[in-house]
N, C-alpha and C positions, 0 to 999 in steps of 0.2 A: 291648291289641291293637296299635294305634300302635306302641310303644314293640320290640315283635318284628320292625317291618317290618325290611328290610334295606335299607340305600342301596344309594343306585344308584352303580355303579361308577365315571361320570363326574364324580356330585358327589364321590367321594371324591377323587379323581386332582386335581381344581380344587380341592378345598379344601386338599389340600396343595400345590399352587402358591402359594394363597395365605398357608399360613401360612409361604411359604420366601421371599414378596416383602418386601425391604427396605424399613423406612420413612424412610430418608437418603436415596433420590433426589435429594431437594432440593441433597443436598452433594455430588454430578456436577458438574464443570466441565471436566474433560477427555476432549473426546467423538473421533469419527469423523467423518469429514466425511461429507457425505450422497452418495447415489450420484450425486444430480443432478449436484453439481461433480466428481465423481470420474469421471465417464463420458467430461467433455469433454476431460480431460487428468489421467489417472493419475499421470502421473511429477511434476506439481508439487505434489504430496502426500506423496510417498514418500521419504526420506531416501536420501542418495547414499552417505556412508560412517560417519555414527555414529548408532545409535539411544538414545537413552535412555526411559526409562520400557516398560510392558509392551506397546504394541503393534506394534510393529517389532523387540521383543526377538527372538534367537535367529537372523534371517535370516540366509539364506547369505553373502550379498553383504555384508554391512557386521558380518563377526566380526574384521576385521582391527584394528578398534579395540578389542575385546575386551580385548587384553593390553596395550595403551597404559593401558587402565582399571586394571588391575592391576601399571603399573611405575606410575603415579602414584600409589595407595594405597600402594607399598612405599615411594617417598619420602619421602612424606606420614610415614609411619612414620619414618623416619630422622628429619625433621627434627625431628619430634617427641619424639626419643630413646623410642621407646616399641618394644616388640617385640611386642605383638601387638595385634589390631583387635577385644579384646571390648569397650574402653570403647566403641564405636562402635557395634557389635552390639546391645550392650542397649540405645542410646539411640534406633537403628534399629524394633528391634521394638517402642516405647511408643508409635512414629506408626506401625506397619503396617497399623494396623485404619482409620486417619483416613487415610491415605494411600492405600488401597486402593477406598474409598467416591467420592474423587475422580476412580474414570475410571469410565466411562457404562458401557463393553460388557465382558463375563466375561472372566476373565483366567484361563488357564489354566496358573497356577503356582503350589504350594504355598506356604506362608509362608514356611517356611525360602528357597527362592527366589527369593519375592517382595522379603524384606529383602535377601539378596544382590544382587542388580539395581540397588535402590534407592543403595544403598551404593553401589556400586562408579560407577552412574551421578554420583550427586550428587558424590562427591569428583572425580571427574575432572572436569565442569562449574568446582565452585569452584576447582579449583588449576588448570584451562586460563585461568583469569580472571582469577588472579592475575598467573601465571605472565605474562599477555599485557602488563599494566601493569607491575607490578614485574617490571621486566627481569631484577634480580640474582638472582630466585631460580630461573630457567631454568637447565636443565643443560646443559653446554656442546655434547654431542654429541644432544641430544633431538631427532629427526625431525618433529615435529610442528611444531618452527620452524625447520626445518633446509629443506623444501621449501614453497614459499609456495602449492603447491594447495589444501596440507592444510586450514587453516583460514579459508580463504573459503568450502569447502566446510563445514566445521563449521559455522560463522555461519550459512550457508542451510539445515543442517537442524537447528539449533536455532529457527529461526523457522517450521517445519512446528508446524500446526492439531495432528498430532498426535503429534506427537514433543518431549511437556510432560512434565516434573516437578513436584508441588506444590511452589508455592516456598517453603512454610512447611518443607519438608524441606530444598531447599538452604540457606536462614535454619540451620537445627539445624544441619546440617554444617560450615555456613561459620563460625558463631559458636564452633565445637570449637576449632576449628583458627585461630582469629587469630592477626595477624602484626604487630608495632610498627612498623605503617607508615600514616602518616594518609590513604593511598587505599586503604587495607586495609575498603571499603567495597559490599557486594554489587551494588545497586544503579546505584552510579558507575562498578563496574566493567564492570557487561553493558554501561551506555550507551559507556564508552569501545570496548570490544570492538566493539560493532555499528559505532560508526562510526568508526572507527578503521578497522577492514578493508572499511566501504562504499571509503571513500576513498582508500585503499594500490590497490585490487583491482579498481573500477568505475569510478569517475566522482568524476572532480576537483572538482565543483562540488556536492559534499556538505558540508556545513558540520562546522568545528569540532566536538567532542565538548563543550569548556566553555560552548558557549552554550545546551545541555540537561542539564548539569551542576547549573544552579539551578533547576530544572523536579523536580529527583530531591529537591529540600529539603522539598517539598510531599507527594512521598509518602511513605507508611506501606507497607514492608515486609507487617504484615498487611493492608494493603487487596488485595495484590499475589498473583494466581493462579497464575499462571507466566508464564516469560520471554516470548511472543509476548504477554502481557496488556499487562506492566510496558512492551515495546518501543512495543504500540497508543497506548498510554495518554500515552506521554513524544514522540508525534510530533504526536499531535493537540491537544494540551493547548493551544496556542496558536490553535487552530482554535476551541475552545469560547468565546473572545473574541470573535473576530470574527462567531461564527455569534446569538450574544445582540443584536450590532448590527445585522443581516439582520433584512428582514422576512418570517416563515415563513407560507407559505401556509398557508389553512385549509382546511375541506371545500368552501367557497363555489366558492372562487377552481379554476384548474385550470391546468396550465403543459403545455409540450407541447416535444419535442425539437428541437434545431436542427439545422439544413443542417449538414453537412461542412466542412472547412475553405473547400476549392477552391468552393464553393457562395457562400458567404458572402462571400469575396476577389472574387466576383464580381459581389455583393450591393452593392460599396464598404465591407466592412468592412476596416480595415486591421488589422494582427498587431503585436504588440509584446511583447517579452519584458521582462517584471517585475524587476525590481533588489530586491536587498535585503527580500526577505519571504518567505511561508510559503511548501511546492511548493501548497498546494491554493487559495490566495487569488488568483481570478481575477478580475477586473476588466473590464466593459465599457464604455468614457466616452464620451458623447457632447459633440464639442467643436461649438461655432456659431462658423460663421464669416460676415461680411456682406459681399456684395458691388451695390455701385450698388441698395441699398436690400432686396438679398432676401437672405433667410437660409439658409444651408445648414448640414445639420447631416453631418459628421463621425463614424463610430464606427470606435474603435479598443477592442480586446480584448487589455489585457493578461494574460500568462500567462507565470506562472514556469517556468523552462529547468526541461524532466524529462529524464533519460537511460535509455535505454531499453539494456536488455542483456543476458546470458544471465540472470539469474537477473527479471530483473521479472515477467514472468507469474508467476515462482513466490508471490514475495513479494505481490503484489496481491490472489493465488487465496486465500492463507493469512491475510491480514490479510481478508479479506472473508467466506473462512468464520467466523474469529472473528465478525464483526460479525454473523455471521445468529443469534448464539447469545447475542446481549445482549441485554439487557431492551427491549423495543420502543422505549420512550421515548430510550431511548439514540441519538444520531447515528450515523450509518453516511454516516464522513466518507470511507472510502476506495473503502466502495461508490459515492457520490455521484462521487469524484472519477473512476474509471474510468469511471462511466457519462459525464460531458462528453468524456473523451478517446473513447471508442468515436465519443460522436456525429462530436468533429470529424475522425477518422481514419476514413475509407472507402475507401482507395486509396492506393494509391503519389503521387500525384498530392499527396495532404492533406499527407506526409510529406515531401515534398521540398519542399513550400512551408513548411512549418512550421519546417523544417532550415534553409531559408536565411533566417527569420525572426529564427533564434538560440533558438529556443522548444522542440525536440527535440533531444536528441544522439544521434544513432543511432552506436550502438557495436555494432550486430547484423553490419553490412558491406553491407547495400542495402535498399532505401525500400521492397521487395518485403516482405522478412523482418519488417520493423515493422508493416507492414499486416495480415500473414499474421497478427501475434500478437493485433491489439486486434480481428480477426475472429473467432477464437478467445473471446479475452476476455465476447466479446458476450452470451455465456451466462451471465456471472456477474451480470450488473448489468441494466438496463431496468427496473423497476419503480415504477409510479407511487407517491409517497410523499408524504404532508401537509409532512415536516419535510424537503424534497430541500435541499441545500445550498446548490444554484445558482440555485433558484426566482428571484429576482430579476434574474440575470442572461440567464438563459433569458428570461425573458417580457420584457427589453428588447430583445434580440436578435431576438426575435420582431414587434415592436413596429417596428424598424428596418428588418426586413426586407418591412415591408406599406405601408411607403410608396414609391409607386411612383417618385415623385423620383430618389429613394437610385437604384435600377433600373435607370432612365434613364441618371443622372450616373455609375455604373460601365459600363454597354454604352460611354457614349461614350469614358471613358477606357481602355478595355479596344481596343475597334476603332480609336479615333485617336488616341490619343495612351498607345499600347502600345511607342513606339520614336522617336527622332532625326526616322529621317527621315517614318514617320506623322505626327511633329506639323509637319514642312516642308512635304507633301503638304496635310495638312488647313488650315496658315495660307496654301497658294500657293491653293486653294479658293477660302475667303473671303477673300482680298484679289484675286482674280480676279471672285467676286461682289459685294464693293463696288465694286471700279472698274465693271463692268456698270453695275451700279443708278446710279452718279454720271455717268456716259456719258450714262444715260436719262432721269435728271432734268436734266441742262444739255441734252438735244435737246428736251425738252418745255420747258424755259424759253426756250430760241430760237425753238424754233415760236410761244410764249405770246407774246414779243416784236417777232415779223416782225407778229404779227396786230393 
């Protein structure tokens, strides 16, 4: 009797969902960002003129690079004396299945499709990379380095959350196609690329490409997920040093944000811009200095020069999404790092003090425009966290700020001795008030004396 019943229509319709759910979830790493960052600013998400992988494939706005994809496969082809792209094709469709498991949301593109994209994507990535280091193998009249917008923009949306290719498929491409050149190396070259055109296009006080250069000897290509992984990975890597020698709070303890720049400057904390070290290693020292037996203590906050400029929110929003997608135990060094800059930027005010400290480069064009962004920003970061980066720094800052000394000893430098002639006014004061008082004691030693 059982065995007549008829199911019920719902359990049938759910049981075949479930038997069409994939058990590779686990091998998703190239996702979507979540609506929560997507809502506060759409466009640092969204690639400006070249998409690769499937979900920016197709758009109206960025087909221009389309057929740039397709004159660099037909080179690629010359150089290679070869006439046609099935050696590639087949070696395409053996990762399509692996390659396809790597991004989170449905892709709506047959296979045939799929492997086309992938292709056409990946070679034009590896020979933009070559072509950018190995000068000689540029074509003389090629546009893509013929006008220098072209690839500052490439560079900023090869660093979009999601505008990834599995890098085990550029690996496959790039190793087809080697070149008898000993920087004919994938890795070396994205690092050269990235900073190479940080420091052509942005801000001078981007460091050399060879001092990450040996940072690339350590990584393994397969540890490597895609290029915004490989770029997270080769910035912070010096950062996991110094964070081993911090002491990381635990559940006990609890740390709490600080005042603003202009807050703090008023606090007696002074600014100093950091020489020679990492952008996220900040420093708070407290110097003692003694005068006529009493101690004063001094705090100054070093911080390495950032430059702020058209593409920074981008780059921040997209290295931060990453970090929401790593394993908890993992640092979230650059979410850590925007959250101190949000605290100490509140104002046009933070920003111009910070600028003439030598500690900001505002390349945006006014103290307004930098404000406006890390207000902005503020959405991505604030969250209280066991392993925060600057735990230490914070709760000294903290700790400086509660002594009312400190308080005192900036109001007074702040109202008299803010200028020349304040500290002329405030010494004609007290040498006005000693002479009184020594007036007062030699007529009370006269009087003492007639008596």
């Amino acid at each position: 009797m059982m065995g007549n019943t008829r199911a019920d229509p719902l359990s049938l319709h759910l049981d075949d969902k479930l038997s069409h759910l994939s058990g590779a979830h686990f091998e998703c790493y190239i996702y979507k960002v979540h609506d929560r960052l997507r809502r506060q600013n759409e466009r640092a998400y969204e690639p400006e003129i070249l998409a690769v992988g499937p979900y920016h494939h197709g758009k109206g706005n960025l087909r221009m690079m389309e057929e740039h994809k397709l004159r660099y496969l037909k080179l690629l082809l010359e150089r290679t004396n070869e006439r046609s792209v099935d050696r590639y094709i087949v070696a395409m469709r053996k990762l399509q299945e692996r390659a396809q498991r790597c991004y989170t949301d449905s892709i709506n593109l047959n296979k045939d499709d799929f492997v086309e994209m992938m292709l056409l994507d990946s070679y034009f990535v590896t020979e933009l990379l070559r072509k950018f280091t190995i000068t000689s193998m540029r074509e003389m009249h090629d546009p893509i380095f013929k006008m220098d917008w072209i690839l500052h923009r490439i560079w900023r949306d090869l660093m979009l959350f999601e505008n990834q290719l599995p890098f085990f498929v550029l690996v496959q491409m790039f190793n087809m196609t080697k070149v008898p050149d000993p920087r004919d190396n994938i890795i070396d070259l994205v690092i050269r690329y990235h900073y190479c055109v940080r420091k052509q296009y942005f801000c001078s006080n981007v460091p050399e490409p060879e001092r990450f250069l040996s940072a690339s000897n350590q990584v393994s290509a397969d540890d490597v997920r895609h290029i915004l992984g490989l770029m997270h990975h080769i910035t912070t890597s010096s950062f996991a040093k110094k964070l081993s020698q911090r002491n990381v709070c635990d559940n006990k303890k609890r740390w709490d944000y600080i005042y603003c720049a202009t807050e703090l400057h008023e606090a007696g904390i002074k600014f100093k811009k950091a020489k020679n070290t990492t952008l996220v290693d900040v420093k708070f020292i407290n110097e003692f200095t003694t005068l006529v037996d009493v101690k004063f203590i001094n705090g100054t906050l070093e911080i390495p020069e950032v430059a702020v400029e058209e593409k920074t929110e981008c780059i921040f929003r997209n290295m931060i999404a990453h970090e929401e997608h790593l394993q908890d135990t993992a640092p979230k060094y650059y979410t850590d790092y925007l959250t101190f800059l949000c605290c100490l930027i509140n104002s046009p005010k933070d920003v111009s003090l910070l600028r003439c400290c030598g500690i900001l480069n505002n390349m945006l064009g006014d103290d307004e425009a930098v404000a406006a962004l890390f207000s902005r920003a503020v959405g991505c970061v604030f969250v209280f966290r066991d392993d925060f980066f600057y735990y230490d720094v914070f709760t000294n800052i903290k700790a400086y700020c509660r002594q009312r000394w400190n308080m005192w000893k900036a109001k007074l430098r702040r109202d008299y001795f803010n200028s020349p002639w304040t500290i002329i006014s405030f010494l004609g004061v007290v040498l006005l008030l000693l002479l009184t008082v020594t007036q007062t004691m030699l007529s009370i030693l006269a009087y003492s004396c007639q008596k």
